[in-house]
C-alpha positions in Angstrom: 110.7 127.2 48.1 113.0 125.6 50.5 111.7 125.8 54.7 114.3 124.8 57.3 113.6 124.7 60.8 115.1 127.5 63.3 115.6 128.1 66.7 114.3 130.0 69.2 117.8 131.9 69.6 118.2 132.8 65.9 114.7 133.4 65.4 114.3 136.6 68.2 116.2 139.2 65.9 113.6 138.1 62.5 112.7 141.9 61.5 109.3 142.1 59.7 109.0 143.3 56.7 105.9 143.8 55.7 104.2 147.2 55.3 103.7 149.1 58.7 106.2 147.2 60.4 109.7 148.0 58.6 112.0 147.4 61.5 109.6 146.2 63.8 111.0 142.4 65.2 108.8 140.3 66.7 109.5 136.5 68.9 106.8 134.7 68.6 108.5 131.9 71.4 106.4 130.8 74.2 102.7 131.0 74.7 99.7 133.4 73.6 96.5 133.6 74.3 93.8 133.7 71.0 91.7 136.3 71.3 89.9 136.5 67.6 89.6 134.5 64.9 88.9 136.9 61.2 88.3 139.7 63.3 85.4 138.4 65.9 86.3 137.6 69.1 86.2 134.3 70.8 84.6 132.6 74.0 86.8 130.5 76.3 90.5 130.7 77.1 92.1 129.3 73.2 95.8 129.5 73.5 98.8 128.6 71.1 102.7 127.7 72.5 105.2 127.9 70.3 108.3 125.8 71.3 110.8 127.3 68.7 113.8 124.9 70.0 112.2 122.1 69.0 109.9 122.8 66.0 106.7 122.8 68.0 103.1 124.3 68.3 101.2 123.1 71.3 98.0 124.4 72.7 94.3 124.3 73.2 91.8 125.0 70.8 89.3 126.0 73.5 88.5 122.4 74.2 91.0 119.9 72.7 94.5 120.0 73.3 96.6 120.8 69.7 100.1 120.0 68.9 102.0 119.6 65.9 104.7 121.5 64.2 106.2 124.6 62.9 108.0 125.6 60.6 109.5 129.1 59.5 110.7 130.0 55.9 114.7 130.7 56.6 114.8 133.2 53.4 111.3 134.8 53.8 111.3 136.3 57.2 107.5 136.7 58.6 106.4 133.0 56.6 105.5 130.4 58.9 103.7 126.8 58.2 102.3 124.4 60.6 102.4 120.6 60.1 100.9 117.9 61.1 98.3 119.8 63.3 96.3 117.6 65.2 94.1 117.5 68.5 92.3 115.5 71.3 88.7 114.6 70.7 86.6 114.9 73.6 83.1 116.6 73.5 82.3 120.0 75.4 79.0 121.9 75.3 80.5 124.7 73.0 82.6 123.3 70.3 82.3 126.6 68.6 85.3 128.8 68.8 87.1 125.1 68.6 85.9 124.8 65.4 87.0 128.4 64.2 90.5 128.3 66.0 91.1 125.0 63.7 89.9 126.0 60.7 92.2 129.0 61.1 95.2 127.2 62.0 95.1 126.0 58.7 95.1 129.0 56.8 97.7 130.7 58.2 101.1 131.3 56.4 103.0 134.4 57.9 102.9 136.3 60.9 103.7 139.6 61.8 103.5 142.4 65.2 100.7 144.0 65.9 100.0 146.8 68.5 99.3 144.0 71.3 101.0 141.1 70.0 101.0 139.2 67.2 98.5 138.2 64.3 99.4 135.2 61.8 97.9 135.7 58.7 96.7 133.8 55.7 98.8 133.0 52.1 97.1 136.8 50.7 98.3 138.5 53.8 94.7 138.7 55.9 94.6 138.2 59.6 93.2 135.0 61.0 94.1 134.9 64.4 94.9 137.7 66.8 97.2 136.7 69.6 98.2 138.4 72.9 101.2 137.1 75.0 100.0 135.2 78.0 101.2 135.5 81.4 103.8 133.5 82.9 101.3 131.6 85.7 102.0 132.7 89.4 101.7 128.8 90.1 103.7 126.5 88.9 104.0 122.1 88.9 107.2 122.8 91.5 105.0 124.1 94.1 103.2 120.9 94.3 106.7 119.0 94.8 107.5 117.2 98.2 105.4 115.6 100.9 101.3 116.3 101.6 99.6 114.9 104.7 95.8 114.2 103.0 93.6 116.2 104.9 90.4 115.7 103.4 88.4 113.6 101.3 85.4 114.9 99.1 85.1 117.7 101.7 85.2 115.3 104.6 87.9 115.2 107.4 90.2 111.9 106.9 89.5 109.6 110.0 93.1 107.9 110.7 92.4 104.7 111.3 96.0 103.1 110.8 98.7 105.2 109.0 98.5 108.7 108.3 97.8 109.1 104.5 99.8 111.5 102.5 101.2 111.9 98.6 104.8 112.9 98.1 105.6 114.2 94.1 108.7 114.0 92.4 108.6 116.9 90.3 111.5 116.3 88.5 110.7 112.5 87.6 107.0 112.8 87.5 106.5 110.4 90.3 103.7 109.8 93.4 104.6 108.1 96.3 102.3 107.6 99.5 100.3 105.8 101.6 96.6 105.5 101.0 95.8 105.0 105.2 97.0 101.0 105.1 99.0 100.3 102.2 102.3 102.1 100.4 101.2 103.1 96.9 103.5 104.1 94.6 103.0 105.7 90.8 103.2 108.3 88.5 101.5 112.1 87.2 101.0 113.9 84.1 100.9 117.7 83.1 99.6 118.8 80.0 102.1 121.3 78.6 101.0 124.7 78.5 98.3 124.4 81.2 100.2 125.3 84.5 97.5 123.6 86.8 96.8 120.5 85.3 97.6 117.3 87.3 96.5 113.7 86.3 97.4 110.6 88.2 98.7 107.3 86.2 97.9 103.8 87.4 98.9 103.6 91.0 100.7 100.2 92.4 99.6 99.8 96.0 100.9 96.7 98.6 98.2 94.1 99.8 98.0 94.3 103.3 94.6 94.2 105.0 93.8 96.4 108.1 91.6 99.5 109.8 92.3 102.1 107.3 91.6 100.3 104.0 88.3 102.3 104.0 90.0 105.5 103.9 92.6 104.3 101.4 89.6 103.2 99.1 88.6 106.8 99.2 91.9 108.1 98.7 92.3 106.5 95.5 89.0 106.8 94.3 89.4 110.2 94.9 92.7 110.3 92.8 91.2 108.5 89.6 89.1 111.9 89.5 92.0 114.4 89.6 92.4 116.8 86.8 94.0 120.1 88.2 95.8 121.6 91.5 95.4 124.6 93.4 97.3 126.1 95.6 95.4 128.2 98.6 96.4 131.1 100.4 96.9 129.0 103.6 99.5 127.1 101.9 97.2 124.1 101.6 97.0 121.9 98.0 93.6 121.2 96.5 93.4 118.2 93.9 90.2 118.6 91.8 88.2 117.3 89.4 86.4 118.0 85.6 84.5 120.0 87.2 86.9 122.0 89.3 85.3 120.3 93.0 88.1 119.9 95.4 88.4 115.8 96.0 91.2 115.8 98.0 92.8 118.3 100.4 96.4 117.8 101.3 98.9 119.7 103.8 102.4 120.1 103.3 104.7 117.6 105.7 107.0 119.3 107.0 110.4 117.9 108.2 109.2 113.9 107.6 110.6 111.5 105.6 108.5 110.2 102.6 108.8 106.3 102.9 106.4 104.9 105.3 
């Protein structure tokens, strides 16, 4: 049996046919949160993307990140195959539901609507993995875009020795410019697709100059190696945190300055 890839655009009108939902379409597109696997319910936030435009499956198994591919069955409407599935390998204190979200994955060969969202089933037609559609995220990467005067360090009030330190982000080209409190530093971020608050900094180039505020700027970047996520408070203020969700660096938006110092 010949599979082709489709996309996104031809796959919303796909009309289920399997018994008890004749005329029932479904577009499995974008991103869904898992929440059982064979009918028990799992711990942590699991969640599976489906990027139909390019072939793609993208996620986390409730630990790992997961990515691979997918691919639908062009004659057999409500067949679906994923390839290549693979995912990170760190460690986390309940590898559990990871395990059980994985093992799934590869069972499952079709998919069809349920009363909350979608199950994908196995190659006799039981479910594996029930799915509801997750939210579109209030916050988003673009918020962080633009210039932010840093605030605060581990919780403690930058002293401005020198220059005032700040970050500016290029959203669109996944760039950091700045000034750590003495030196220009200049590098880049990552996202991890599918988690909306996730923020890593790359390896940041910095000039040499010696002066007053090199303490603060060894903070400042010390701080940055620990960044994993963002949040953005009610007072408009952008917290950079770390593993284990502790704010490391508290930065205020710049209004009105220019970005080069």
């Amino acid at each position: 049996m010949k599979k082709t890839l489709i996309s996104a655009a031809a796959f919303v009108a796909v009309v289920l046919s399997s018994c008890g939902t004749t005329g029932k379409s479904v577009d499995i597109a974008g991103e869904w949160n898992v929440v059982s696997v064979e009918g028990q319910e799992v711990k942590g936030n699991p969640y599976i993307g489906f990027d139909m435009e390019k072939g793609r499956l993208y996620g986390n198994a409730g630990c790992n990140r997961i990515m691979g591919g997918v691919e639908l069955d062009s004659i057999n409407p409500g067949k679906i195959g994923f390839t290549g599935v693979a995912s990170t390998r760190m460690m986390c204190p309940d590898m559990e539901t990871e395990q059980k979200v994985l093992e799934a994955l590869n069972e499952v060969a079709g998919y069809k609507a349920s009363a909350t969202g979608v199950e994908l089933t196995d190659k006799d037609g039981n479910v594996v993995l029930s799915l509801v559609k997750r939210e579109t995220p209030a916050v988003s990467l673009n918020d962080i875009n633009g210039k932010w005067n840093i605030s605060k360090v581990d919780g403690v009030e930058v002293e401005i020795a020198d220059k005032t330190p700040f970050l500016s982000f290029n959203v669109a080209e996944n760039a950091v410019h700045g000034n750590g409190g003495c030196n220009i530093i200049n590098g880049s971020f990552s996202h991890e697709e599918g988690n909306s608050l996730s923020l890593k900094f790359g390896q940041m180039i910095s000039t040499m100059m010696a002066g007053p505020g090199m303490e603060t700027e060894r903070k400042v970047l010390a701080a940055m190696n620990k960044v994993t996520s963002f949040a953005v408070n009610e007072d408009g203020t952008l917290s950079l945190m770390d593993a284990d969700n502790n704010e490391v660096l508290l930065l205020v938006k710049s209004e009105g300055e220019a970005v080069s110092e």
